[in-house]
C-alpha positions in Angstrom: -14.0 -22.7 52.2 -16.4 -20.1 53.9 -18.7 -19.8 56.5 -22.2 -19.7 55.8 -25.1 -18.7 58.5 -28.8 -19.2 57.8 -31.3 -18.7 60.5 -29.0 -18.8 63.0 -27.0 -21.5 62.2 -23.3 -22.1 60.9 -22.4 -24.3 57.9 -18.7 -24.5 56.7 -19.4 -24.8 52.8 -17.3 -24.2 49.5 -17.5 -21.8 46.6 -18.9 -23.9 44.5 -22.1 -23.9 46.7 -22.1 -20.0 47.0 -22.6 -19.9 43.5 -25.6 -22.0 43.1 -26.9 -20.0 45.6 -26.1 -16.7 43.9 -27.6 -18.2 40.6 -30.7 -19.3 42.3 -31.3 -15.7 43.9 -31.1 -13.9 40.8 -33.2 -16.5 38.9 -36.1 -15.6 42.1 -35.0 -11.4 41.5 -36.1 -12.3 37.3 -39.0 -13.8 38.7 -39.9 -11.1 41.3 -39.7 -8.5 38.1 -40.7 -10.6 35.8 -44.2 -12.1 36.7 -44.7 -13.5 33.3 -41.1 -15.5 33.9 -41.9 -17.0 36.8 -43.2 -20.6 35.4 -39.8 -21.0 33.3 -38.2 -19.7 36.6 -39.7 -22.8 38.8 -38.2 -25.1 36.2 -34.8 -23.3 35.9 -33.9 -23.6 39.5 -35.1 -26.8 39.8 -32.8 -28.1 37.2 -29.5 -26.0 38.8 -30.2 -28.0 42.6 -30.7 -31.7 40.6 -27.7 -30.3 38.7 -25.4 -29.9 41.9 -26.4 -32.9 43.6 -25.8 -34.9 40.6 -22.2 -33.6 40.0 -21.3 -33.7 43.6 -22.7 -37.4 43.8 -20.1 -37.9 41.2 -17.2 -36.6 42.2 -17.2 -37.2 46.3 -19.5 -40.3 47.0 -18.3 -41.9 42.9 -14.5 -40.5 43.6 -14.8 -39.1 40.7 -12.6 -36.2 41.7 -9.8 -38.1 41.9 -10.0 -38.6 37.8 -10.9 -35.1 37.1 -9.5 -31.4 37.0 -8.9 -31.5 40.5 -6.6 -34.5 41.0 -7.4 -35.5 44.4 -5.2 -38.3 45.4 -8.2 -39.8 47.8 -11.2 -39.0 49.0 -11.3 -38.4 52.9 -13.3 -37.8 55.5 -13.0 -33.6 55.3 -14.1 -34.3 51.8 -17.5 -36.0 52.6 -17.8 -33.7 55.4 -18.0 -30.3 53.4 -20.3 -31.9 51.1 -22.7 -32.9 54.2 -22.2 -29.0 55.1 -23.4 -27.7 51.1 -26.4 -30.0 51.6 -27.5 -28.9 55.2 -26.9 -25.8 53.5 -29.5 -26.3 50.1 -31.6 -27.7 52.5 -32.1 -24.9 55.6 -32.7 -22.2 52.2 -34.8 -24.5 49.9 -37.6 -23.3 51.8 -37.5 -19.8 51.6 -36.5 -20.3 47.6 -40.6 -22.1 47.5 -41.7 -19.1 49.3 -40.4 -17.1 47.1 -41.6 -18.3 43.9 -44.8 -19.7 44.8 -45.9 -15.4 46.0 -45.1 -15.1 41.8 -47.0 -18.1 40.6 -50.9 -18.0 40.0 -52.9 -20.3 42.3 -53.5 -22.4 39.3 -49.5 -23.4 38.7 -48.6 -23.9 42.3 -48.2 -27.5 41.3 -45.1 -26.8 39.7 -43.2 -26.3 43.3 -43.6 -30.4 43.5 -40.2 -30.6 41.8 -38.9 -28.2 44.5 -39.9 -31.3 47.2 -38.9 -33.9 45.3 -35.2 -32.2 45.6 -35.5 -32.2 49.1 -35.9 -35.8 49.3 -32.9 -36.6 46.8 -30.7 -34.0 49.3 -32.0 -35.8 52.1 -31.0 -39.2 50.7 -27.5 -38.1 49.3 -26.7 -37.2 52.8 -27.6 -40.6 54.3 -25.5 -41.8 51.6 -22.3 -40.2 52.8 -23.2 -40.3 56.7 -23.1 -44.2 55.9 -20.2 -43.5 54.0 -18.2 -42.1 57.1 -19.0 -45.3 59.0 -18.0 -47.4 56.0 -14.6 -45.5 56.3 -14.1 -46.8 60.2 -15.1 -50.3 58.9 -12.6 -50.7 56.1 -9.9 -49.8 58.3 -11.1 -52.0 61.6 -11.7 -55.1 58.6 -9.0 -55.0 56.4 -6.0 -53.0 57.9 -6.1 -53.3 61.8 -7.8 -56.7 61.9 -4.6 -58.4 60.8 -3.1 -57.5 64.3 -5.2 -60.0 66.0 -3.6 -63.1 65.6 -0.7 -61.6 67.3 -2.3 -61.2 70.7 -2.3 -63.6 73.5 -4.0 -62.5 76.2 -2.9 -65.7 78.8 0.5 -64.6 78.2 0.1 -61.0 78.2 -2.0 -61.7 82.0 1.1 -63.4 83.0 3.3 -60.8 82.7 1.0 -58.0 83.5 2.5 -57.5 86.7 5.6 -56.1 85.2 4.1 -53.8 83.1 1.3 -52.6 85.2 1.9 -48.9 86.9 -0.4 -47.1 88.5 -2.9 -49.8 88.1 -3.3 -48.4 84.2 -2.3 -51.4 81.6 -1.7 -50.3 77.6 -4.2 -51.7 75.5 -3.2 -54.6 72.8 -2.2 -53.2 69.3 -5.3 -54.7 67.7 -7.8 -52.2 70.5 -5.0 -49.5 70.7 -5.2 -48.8 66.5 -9.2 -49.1 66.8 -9.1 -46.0 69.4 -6.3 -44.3 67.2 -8.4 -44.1 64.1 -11.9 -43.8 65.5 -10.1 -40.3 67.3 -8.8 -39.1 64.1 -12.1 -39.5 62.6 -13.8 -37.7 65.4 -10.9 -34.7 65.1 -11.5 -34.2 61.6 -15.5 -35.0 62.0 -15.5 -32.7 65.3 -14.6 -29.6 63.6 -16.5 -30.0 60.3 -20.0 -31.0 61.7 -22.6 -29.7 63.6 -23.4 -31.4 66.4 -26.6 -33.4 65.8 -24.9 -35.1 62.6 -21.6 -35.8 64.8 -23.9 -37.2 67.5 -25.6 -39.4 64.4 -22.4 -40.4 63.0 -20.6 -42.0 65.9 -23.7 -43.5 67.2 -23.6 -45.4 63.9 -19.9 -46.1 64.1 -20.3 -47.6 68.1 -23.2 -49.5 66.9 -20.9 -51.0 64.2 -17.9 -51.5 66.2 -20.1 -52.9 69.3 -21.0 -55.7 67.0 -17.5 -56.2 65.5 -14.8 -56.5 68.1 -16.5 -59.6 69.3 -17.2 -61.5 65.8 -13.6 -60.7 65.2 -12.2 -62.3 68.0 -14.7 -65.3 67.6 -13.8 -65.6 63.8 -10.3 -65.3 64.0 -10.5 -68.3 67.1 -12.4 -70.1 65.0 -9.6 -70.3 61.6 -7.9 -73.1 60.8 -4.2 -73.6 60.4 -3.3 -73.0 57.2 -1.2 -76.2 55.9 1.1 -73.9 53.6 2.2 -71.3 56.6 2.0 -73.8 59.6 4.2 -71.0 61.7 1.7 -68.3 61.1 0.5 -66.9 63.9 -2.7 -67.8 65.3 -5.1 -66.2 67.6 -7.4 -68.5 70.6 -9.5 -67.6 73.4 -8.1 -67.2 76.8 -8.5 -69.9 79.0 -7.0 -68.6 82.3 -8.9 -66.5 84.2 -6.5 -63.2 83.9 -6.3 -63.8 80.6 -10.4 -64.1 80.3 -10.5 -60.9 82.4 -7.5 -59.3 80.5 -9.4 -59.8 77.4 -12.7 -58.5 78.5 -10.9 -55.5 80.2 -9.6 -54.4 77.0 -12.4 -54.0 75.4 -13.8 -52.7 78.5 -11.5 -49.6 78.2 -12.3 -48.9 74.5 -16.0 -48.3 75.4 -15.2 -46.3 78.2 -12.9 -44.2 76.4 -14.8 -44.0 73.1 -18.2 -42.7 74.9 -15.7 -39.9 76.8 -15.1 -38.4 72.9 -16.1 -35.3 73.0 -19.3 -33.9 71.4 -20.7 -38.2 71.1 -23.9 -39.4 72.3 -22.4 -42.2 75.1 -23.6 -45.5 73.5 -24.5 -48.2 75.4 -22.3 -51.0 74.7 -22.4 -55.0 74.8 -19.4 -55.9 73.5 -18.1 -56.9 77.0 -21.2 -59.0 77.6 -20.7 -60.6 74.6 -17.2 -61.8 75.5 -18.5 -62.6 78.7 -20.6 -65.2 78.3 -18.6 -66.4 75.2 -15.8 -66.8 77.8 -18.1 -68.1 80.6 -16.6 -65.5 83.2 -19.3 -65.4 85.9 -18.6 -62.0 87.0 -20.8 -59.6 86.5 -18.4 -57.0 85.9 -14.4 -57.0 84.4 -11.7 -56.3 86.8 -11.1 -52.4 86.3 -8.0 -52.3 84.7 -8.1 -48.8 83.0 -8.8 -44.9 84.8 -12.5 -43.8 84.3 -13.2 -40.8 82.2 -11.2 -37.7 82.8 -13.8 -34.9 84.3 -13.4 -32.7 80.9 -14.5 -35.2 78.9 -11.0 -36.2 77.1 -10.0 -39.7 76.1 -8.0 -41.4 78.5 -5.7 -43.3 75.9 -2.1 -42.5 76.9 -0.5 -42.9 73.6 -1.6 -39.5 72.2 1.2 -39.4 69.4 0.5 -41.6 66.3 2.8 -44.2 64.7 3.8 -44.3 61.7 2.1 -47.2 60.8 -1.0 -46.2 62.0 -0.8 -42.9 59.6 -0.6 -45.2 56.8 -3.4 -47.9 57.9 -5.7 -44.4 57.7 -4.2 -43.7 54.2 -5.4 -46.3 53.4 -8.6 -47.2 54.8 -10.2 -43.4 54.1 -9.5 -43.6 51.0 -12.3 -45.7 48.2 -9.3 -46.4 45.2 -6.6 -48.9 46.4 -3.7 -47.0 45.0 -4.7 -43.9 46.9 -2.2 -44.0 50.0 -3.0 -39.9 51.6 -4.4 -40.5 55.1 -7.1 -37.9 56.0 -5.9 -34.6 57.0 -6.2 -33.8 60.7 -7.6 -30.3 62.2 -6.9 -30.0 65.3 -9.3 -27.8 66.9 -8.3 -24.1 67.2 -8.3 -23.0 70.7 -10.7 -20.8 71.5 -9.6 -17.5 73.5 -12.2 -16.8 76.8 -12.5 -12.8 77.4 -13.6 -12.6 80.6 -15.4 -9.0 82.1 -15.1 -8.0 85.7 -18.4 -7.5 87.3 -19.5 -3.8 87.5 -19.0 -2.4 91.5 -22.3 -2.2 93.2 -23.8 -2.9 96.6 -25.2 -6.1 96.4 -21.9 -7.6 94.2 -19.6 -10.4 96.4 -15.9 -9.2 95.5 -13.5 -12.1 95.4 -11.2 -11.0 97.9 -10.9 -8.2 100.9 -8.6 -6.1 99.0 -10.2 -6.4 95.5 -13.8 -4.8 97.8 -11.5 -2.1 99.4 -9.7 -0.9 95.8 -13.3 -1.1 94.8 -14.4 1.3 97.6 -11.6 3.3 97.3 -12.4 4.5 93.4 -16.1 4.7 93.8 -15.3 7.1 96.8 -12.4 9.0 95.0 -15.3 9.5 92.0 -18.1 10.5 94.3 -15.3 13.4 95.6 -14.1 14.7 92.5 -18.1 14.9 91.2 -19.2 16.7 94.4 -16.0 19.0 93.8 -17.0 19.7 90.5 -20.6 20.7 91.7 -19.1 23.0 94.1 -17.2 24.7 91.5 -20.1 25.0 88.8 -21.7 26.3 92.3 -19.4 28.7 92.5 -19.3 29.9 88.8 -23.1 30.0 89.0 -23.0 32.4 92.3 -19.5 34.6 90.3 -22.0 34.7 87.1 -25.0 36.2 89.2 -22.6 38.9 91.2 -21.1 39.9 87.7 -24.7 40.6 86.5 -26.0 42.6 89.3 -22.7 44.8 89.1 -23.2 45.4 85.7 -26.6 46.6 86.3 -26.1 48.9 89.1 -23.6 50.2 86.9 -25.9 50.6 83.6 -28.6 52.3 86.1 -25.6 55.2 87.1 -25.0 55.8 83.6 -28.6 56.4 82.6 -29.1 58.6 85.8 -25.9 60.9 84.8 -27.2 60.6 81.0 -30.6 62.7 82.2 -28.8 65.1 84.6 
């Protein structure tokens, strides 16, 4: 993988992509050279962009990299973000390629560049397509791997013994809201390091909206299942009907919108999941009891349980992934750590040192350089005077020889 940068920006693309560009170019040199060329030209770069959005279609949004050469073993989040990189890529040059070959093309064939828009469209819409795909991801995993955890949450019994688990007025969220957080923050580290940040800010607006809606109907639904007659002991999930268990309920999810909105690099969504769960539980209040520590000040999430299970890792597997026997979770960048180089500011007379003795060292040199320059230009002072004595010597001297010369 490589960094690309065109007018001014940054996109993190692969080889593959480097080399329809390089193809492209010298297809627009023929055509600069070649004036005669340039109508077969317009159709020949045309086909090579349909060509690469076709394949990549295939293999990434139709996984059909996991049956080819390269043998992925899933398709993952980093995966659909590169390609959204190679298309923001196509897309910020396609442009200058028009410009290029409509200066080489007769007024009369300008037509022929139609092709060149109707590719835009197509990597406009492939893009949607895996932006949609990324929210998809979250919704597999919240549906069919994390949604199984309800039925094993009461929240009247967990209100009653919240007193002896409660420090620092900070309660840890219920399995079921804990995983929700876990995965949507992988998805952001991966997402967070691959994206720019108007498509990050597009993605996770998407992915609130989705899970703003579905906390709630998930509750609802699973309160509204029947027993099943064949597994009477299975667990079942209901409403709370005390009033800490109503507000334990509506606290929770409380805390996953505050902490989601403090991810950083999101949009902050405005959520009504708690609302929802208000009225459904008829709490009058306008607002939950606050359970859970606001927003840190640097943005961070203020989830305690940074450290992943195990079975977390393999929900992930198994949600990011579109074939069921594909088990690889996402891989997870963490985010290098970027080293600050900071300049002290340059002495002068209108600069605020930060301390007394910082302005006095300060002082100190500037008078120690204005000293040793003023000794210098005594010294060239004094070469210059040495220089002129030695010259009027040596013409006295010149003016004796040429009197005893005509005695």
């Amino acid at each position: 993988m490589a960094d690309a940068e065109v007018e001014g920006n940054r996109y993190k693309v692969v080889w593959s992509c480097l080399l329809l560009l390089e193809m492209v170019m010298d297809d627009v040199a023929c055509a600069a050279h070649f004036q005669t060329l340039a109508t077969n030209v317009v159709g020949k770069v045309a086909e090579l962009f349909r060509f690469f959005n076709t394949r990549s279609t295939q293999l990434v949004l139709g996984a059909g990299a996991i049956h080819s050469a390269a043998r992925l073993k899933s398709i993952n989040a980093k995966h659909l973000s590169i390609v959204t990189q190679c298309i923001a890529l196509v897309l910020a040059i396609l442009p200058h390629i028009r410009a290029a070959l409509m200066a080489q093309l007769p007024a009369k064939q300008h037509a022929l560049l139609s092709d060149l828009d109707k590719i835009k469209l197509d990597y406009s819409d492939h893009s949607e397509k895996i932006l949609a795909k990324l929210v998809s991801i979250i919704g597999g995993i919240v549906e069919h791997s994390l949604a199984a955890k309800i039925p094993q949450t009461n929240f009247d019994k967990l209100a009653s013994t919240a007193s002896s688990s409660v420090e620092n007025d900070i309660l840890e969220p219920t399995p079921f809201i804990d995983s929700v957080l876990t995965n949507t923050k992988k998805m952001h580290q991966v997402l967070n390091v691959m994206l720019p940040p108007d498509l990050l800010q597009d993605v996770f607006s998407q992915i609130f909206a989705y899970l703003d809606q579905k906390i709630p109907s998930l509750y609802k639904n699973f309160a509204a299942m029947k027993i099943d007659p064949n597994a009477p002991n299975t667990p079942r999930f209901s409403m709370p009907t005390t009033e800490y268990g109503k507000q334990r309920m509506v606290s929770e999810v409380d805390h996953m919108t505050r902490t989601l909105n403090c991810l950083d690099g999101v949009q902050p969504w405005h959520f009504t999941a708690t609302k929802v769960l208000e009225r459904e539980l008829d709490i009058k209040d306008e607002e939950p009891k606050e359970n859970y520590r606001s927003c840190p000040e640097n943005g961070a999430s203020s989830v305690n349980n940074d450290e992943k299970k195990e079975t977390d890792e393999e929900e992930t597997q198994q949600g990011s992934s579109f074939e069921s026997q594909a088990q690889n979770t996402s891989p997870l960048y963490e985010e290098e750590a970027q080293q600050i180089v900071s300049t002290e500011p340059h002495a002068d007379e209108h600069s605020s040192p930060t301390s007394s003795v910082d302005k006095e060292t300060n002082m100190e040199i500037v008078r120690l350089d204005v000293k040793d320059d003023t000794q210098i230009n005594d010294l060239n002072g004094k070469d210059k005077e040495d220089n002129k004595t030695i010259e009027t010597v040596s013409l006295v001297q010149s003016e004796e020889e040429d009197k005893s010369h005509t005695t």
